[in-house]
C-alpha positions as CSV (number, residue, x, y, z in Angstrom):
1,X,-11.2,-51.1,-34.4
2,X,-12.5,-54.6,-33.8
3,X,-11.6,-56.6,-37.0
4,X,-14.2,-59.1,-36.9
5,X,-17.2,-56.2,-36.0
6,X,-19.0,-55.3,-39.6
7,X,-17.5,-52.6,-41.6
8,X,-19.6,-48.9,-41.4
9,X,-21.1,-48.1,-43.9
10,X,-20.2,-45.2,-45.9
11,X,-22.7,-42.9,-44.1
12,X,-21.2,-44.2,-40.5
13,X,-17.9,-43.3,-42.1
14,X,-18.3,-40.2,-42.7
15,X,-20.0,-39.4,-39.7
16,X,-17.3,-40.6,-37.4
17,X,-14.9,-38.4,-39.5
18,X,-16.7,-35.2,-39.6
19,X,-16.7,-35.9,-35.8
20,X,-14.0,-36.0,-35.0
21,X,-13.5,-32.6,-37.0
22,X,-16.3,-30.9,-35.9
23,X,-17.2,-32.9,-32.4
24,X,-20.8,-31.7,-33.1
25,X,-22.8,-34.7,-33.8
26,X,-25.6,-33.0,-35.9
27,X,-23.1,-31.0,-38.1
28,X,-21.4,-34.4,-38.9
29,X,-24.8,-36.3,-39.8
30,X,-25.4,-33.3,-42.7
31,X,-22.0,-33.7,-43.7
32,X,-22.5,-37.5,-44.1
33,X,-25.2,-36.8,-46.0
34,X,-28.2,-36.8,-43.4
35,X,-31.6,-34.1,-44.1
36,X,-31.3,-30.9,-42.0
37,X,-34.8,-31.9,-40.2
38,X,-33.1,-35.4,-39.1
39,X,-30.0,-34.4,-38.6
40,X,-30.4,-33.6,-34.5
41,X,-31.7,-36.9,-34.1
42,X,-29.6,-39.0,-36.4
43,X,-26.6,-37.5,-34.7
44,X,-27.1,-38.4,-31.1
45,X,-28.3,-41.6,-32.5
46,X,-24.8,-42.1,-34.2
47,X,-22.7,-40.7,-31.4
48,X,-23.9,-43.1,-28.9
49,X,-23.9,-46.5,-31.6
50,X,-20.9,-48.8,-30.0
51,X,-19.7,-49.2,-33.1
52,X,-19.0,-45.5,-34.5
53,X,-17.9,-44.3,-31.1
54,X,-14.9,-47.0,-31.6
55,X,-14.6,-45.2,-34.9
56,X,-14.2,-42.3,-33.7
57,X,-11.8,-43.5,-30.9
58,X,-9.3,-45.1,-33.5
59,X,-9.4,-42.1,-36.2
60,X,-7.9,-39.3,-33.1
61,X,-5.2,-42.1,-32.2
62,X,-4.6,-41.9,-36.3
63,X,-4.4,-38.1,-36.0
64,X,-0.9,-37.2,-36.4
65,X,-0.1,-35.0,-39.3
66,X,3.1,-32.7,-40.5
67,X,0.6,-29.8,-41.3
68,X,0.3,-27.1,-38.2
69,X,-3.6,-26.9,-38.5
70,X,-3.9,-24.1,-36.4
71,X,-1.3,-22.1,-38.4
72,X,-3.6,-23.5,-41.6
73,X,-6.8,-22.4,-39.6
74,X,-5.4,-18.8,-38.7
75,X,-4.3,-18.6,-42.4
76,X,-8.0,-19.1,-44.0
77,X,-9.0,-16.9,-41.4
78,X,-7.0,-13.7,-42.6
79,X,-8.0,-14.5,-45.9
80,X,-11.7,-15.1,-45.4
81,X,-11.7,-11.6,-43.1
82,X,-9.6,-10.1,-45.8
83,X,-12.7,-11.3,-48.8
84,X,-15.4,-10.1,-46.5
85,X,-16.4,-14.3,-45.9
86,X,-17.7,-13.5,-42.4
87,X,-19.0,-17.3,-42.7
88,X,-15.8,-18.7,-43.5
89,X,-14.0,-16.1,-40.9
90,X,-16.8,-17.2,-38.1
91,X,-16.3,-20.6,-38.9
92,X,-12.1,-20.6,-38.9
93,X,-12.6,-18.5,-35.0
94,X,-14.8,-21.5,-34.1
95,X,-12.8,-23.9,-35.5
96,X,-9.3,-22.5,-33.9
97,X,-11.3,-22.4,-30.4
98,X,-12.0,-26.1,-30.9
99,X,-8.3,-26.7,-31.5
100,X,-6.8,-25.2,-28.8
101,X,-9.0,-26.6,-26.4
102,X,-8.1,-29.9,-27.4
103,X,-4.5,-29.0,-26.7
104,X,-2.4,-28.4,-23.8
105,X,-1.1,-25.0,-23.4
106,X,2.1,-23.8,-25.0
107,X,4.1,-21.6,-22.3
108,X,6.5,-19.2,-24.6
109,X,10.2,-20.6,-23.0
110,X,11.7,-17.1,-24.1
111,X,10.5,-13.1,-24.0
112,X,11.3,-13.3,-28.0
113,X,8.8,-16.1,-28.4
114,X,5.9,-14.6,-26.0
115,X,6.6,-10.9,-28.3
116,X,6.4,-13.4,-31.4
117,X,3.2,-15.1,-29.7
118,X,1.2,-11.3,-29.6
119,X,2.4,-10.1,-32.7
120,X,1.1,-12.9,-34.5
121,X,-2.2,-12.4,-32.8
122,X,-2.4,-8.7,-33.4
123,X,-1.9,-9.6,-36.7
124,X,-4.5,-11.6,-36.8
125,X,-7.2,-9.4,-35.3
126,X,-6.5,-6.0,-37.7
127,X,-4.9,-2.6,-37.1
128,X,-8.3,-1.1,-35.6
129,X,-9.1,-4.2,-33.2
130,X,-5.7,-4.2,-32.3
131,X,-5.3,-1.1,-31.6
132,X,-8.4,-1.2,-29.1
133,X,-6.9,-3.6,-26.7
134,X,-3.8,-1.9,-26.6
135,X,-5.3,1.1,-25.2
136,X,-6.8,-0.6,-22.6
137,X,-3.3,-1.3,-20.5
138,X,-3.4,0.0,-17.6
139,X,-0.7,1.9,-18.1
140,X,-2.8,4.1,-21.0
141,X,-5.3,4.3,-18.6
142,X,-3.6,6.1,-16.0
143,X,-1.8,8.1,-18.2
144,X,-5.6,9.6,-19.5
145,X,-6.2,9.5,-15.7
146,X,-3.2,11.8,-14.6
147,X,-3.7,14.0,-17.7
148,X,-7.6,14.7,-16.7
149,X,-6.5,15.5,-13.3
150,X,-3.3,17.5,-14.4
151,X,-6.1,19.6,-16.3
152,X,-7.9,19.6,-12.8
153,X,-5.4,21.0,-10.9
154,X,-4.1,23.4,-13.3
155,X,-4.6,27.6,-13.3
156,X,-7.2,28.9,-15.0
157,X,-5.4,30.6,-18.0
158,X,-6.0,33.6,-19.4
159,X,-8.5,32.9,-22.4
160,X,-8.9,34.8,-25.4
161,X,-12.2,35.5,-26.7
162,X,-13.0,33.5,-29.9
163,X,-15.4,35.5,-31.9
164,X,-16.7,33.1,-34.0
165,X,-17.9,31.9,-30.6
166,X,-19.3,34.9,-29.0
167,X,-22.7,35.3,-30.4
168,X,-24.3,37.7,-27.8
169,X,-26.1,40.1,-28.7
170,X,-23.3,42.6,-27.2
171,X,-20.9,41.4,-29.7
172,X,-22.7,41.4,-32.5
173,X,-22.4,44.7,-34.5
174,X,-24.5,45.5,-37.1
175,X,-23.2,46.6,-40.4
């Protein structure tokens, strides 16, 4: 940051932090304390002051932390989806989405990391959802495939009159 430019205030501050968190400039006015009606318009007035955007620049140079923040993010997402937070689970998908744009794509180097890679993810989106887009290999869809046309091609067989089923008149006896 240029040392002899004046400090930000404490408003400014905050903005350029929730920034660089959120990169949505009208989220980051309310979080540094600006009215919901102002907030649109005090954020694209902030993002574009020389001064902030410097601010901003310098704090994702600072980034560098030991914590893996998308492991953190995927954590508070199970638990939110686990508490019924929908908010909180919404917001963590967002959030995670936002991450891993940012980042460059991680190519698994082994088959045991890739199978690590899905199961973690499976995890993460529940039995039942899970479950859902593994039936939708194509390999479970030609298997439905051949059986529907295995039943196709097949004899008629010999079927046994159910007579719960038969309701004509003709098999109905009177008592």
């Amino acid at each position: 940051m240029n040392k002899s430019a004046k400090p930000l205030s404490e408003k400014h501050e905050k903005f350029a932090q929730a920034y660089v968190m959120y990169r949505n400039a009208t989220e980051s006015a309310k979080v540094a304390g600006y009215s919901a009606t102002s907030a649109h318009n005090q954020g694209h007035r902030l993002i574009n002051d020389p001064r902030i955007k410097e601010r901003i620049e310098d704090l994702e140079k600072e980034m560098e932390t030991n914590i893996n923040v998308i492991e953190e993010i995927e954590q508070q997402y199970v638990a939110a989806k686990q508490n019924n937070h929908t908010n909180s689970a919404l917001k963590a998908l967002e959030l995670l989405a936002k991450v891993n744009t940012k980042t460059e794509e991680v190519i698994p180097s082994s088959v045991a990391e890739l199978e690590a890679d899905v199961l973690k993810y499976l995890e993460i989106l529940g039995e039942k959802r899970a479950t859902e887009i593994i039936l939708k290999l194509s390999w479970f869809q030609n298997e439905e495939e051949e059986e529907i046309d295995n039943q196709d091609d097949a004899p008629p067989q010999d079927e046994e009159e159910d007579p719960i089923e038969d309701l004509s008149p003709s098999s109905q006896t009177e008592n």
